[in-house]
Backbone bond lengths (Angstrom), bond angles and torsions (degrees), N, CA, C in turn:
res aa  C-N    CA-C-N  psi(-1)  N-CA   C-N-CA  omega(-1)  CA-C   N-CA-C  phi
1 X - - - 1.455 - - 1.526 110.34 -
2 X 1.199 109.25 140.05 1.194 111.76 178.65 1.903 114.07 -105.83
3 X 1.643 124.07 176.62 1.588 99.09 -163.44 1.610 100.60 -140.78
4 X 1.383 121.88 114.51 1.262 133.97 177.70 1.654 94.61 -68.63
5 X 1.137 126.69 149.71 1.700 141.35 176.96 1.593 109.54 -119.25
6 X 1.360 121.68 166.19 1.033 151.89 130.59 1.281 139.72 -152.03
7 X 1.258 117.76 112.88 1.628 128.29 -168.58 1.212 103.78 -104.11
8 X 2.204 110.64 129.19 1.002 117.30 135.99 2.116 99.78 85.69
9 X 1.361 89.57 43.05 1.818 100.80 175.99 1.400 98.14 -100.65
10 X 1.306 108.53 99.02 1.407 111.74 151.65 1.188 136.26 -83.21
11 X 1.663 119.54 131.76 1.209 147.28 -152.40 1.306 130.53 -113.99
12 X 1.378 144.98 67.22 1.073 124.80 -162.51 1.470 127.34 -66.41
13 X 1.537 131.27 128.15 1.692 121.48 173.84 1.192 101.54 -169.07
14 X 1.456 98.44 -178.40 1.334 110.30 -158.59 1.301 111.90 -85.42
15 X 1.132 148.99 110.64 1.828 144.27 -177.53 1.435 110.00 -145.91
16 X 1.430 95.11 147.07 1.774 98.79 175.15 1.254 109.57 133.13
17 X 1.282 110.51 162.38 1.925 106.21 -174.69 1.445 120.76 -125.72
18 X 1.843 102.09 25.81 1.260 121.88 169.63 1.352 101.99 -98.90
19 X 1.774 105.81 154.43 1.737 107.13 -168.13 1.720 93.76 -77.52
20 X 1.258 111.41 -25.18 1.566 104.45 179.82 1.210 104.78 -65.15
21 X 1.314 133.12 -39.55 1.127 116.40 -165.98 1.821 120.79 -89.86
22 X 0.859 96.71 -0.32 1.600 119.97 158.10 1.648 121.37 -88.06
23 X 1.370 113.53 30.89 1.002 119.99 178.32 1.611 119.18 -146.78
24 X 1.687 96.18 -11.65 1.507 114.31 -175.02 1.562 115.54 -115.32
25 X 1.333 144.53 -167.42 1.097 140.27 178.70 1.683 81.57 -136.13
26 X 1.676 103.32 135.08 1.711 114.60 169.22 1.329 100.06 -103.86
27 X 1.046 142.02 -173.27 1.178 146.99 134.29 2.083 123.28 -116.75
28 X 1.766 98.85 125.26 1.298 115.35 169.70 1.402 115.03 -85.15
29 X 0.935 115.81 161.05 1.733 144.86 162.02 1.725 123.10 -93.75
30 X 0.667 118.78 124.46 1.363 121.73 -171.31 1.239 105.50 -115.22
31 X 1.549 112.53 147.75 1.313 106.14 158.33 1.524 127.24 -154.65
32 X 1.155 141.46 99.85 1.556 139.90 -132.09 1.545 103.02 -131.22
33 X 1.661 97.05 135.64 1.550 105.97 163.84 1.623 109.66 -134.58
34 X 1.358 96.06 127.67 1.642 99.76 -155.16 1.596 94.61 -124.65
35 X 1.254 116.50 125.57 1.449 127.71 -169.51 1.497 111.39 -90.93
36 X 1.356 90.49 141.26 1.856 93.02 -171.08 1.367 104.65 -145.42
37 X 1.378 126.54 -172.93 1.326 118.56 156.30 1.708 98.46 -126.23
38 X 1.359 96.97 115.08 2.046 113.21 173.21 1.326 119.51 -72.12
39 X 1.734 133.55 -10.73 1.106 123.70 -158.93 1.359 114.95 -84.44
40 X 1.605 117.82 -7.82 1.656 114.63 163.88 1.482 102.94 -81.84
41 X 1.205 125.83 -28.57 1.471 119.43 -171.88 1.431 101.34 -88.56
42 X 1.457 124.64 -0.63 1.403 133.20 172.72 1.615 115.82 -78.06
43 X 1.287 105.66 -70.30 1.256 129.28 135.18 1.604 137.83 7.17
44 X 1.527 96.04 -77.45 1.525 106.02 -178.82 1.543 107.82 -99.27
45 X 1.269 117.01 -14.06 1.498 129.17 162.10 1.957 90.64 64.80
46 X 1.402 137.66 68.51 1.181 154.35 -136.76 1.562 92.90 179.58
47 X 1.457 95.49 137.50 1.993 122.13 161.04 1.266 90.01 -82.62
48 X 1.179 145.13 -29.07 1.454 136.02 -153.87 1.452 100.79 -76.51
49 X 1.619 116.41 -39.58 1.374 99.40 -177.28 1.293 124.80 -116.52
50 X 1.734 112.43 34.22 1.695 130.67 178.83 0.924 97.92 -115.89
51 X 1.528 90.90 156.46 1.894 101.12 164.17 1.299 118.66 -79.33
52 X 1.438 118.18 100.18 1.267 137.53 167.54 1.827 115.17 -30.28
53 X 1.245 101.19 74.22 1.601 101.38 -177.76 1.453 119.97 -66.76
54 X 1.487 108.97 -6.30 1.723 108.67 -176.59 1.698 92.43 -98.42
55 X 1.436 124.31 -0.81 1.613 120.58 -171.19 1.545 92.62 -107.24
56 X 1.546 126.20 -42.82 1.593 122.92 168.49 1.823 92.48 -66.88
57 X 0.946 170.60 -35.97 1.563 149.75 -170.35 1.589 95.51 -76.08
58 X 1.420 129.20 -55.01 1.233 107.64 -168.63 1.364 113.76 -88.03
59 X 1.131 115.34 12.89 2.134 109.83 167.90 1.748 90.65 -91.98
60 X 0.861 110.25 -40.78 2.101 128.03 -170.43 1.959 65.60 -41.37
61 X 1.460 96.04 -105.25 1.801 115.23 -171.60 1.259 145.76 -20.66
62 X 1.543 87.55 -14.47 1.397 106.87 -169.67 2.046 91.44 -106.84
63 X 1.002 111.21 -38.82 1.660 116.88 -161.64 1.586 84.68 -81.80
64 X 1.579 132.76 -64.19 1.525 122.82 -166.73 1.296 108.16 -62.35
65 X 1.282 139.37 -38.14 1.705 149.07 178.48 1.636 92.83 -50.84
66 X 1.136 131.55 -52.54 1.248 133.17 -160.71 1.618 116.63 -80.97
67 X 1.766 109.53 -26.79 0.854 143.03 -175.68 1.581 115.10 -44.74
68 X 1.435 135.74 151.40 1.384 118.12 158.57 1.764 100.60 -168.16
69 X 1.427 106.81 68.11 1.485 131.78 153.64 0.885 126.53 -42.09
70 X 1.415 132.26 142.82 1.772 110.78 153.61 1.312 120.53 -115.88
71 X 1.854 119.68 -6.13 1.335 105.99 142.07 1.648 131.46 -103.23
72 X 1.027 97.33 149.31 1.901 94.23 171.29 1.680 108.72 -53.95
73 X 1.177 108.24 -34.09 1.799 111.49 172.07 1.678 112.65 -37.91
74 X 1.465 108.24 -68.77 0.769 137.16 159.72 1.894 138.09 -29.24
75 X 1.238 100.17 -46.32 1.318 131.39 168.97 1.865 99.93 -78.77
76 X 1.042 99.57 -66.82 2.275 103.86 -174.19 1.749 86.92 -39.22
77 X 1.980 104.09 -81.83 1.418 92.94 -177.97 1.292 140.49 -8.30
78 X 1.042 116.90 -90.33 1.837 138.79 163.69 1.398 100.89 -19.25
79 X 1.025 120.29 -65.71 1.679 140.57 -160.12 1.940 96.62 -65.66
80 X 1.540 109.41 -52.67 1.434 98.09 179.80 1.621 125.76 -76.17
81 X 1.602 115.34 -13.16 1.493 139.77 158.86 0.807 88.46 -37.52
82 X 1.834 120.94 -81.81 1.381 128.34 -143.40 1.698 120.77 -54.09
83 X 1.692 89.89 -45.58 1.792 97.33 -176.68 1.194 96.41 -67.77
84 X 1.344 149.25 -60.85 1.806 155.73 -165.90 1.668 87.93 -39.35
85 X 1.339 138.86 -87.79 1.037 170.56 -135.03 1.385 99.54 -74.86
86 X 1.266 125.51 -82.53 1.811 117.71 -173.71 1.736 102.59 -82.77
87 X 1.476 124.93 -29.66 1.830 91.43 172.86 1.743 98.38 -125.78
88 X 1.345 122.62 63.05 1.058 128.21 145.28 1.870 131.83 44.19
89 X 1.577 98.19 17.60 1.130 111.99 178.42 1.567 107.08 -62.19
90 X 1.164 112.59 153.94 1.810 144.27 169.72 1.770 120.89 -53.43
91 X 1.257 81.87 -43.39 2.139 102.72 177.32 1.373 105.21 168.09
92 X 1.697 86.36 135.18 1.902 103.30 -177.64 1.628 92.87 -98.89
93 X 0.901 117.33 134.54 1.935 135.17 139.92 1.678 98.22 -73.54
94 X 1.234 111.85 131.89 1.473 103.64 -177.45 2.037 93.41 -139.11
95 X 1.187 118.50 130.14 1.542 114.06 179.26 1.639 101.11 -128.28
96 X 1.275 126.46 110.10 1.555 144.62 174.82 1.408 109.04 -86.77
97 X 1.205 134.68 113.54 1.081 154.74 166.68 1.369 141.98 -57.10
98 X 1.236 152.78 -37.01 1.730 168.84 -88.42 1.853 78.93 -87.44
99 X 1.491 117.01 88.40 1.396 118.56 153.10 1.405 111.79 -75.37
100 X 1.396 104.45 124.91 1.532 128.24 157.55 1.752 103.27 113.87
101 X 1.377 107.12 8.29 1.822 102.24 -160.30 1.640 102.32 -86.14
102 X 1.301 125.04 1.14 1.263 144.95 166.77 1.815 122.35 -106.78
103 X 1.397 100.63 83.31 1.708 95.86 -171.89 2.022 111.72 -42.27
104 X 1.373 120.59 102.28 1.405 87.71 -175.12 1.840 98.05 141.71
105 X 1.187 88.64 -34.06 1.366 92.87 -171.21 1.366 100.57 -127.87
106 X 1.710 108.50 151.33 1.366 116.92 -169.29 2.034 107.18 -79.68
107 X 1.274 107.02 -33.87 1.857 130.60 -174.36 1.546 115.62 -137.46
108 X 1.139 96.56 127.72 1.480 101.49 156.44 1.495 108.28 -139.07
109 X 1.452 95.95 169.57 1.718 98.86 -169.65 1.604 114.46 151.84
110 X 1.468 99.93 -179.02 1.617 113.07 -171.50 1.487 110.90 -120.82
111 X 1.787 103.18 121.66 1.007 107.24 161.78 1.694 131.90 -82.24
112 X 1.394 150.64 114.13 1.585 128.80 -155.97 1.824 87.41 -134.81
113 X 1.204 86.20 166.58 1.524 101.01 -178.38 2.127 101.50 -149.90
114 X 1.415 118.57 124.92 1.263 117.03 169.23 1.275 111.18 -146.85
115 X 1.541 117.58 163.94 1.179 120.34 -147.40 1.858 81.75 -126.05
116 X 1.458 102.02 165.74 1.746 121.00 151.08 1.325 99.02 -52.26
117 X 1.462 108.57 158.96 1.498 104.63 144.55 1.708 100.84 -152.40
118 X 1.331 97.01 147.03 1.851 113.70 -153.52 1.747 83.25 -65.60
């Protein structure tokens, strides 16, 4: 398998399990490596037969914007469903971000990893 990327998509929404923070929009970081095989889209040199990484950023943007979680657990999950499910990738690496939600620390967050299953 080979691995389409995206580093560092920031997202603004609502998350967290403070009532304040259920009232504000934070913004996460994302960061995804989603396994595919590229050599027909290598090949035919065609969007038609790659994984459209600017069509996975705006379902990503469009589904977390809409989003209103209160864990990042929770949020990665959902988020790696979504890519498995509408563009048919192999296995997402998925890394969730909430910078600054730890006074002290520069990141906190969830790393997840899931596969297809036949």
């Amino acid at each position: 398998m080979d691995t389409i990327y995206l580093t560092d998509l920031k997202i603004d929404t609502v998350i967290g399990i403070f009532e304040w923070e259920r009232r504000v929009k934070q913004s996460v970081s994302l960061d995804l490596e989603m396994s595919t095989d590229v050599a027909r889209a290598a090949r035919s040199d065609s969007i038609a037969d790659a994984l459209d990484y600017k069509a996975v950023a705006k379902a990503v943007i469009e589904f977390v914007e809409n989003s209103s979680f209160q864990l990042v657990e929770t949020l990665a999950e959902r988020v790696a469903e979504l890519i498995i499910q509408k563009f048919g990738v192999e296995h997402v690496r998925l890394r969730v971000n909430k910078r600054g939600a730890i006074r002290g620390a520069r990141d906190v967050g969830v790393f997840i990893e899931r596969s297809r299953t036949a």
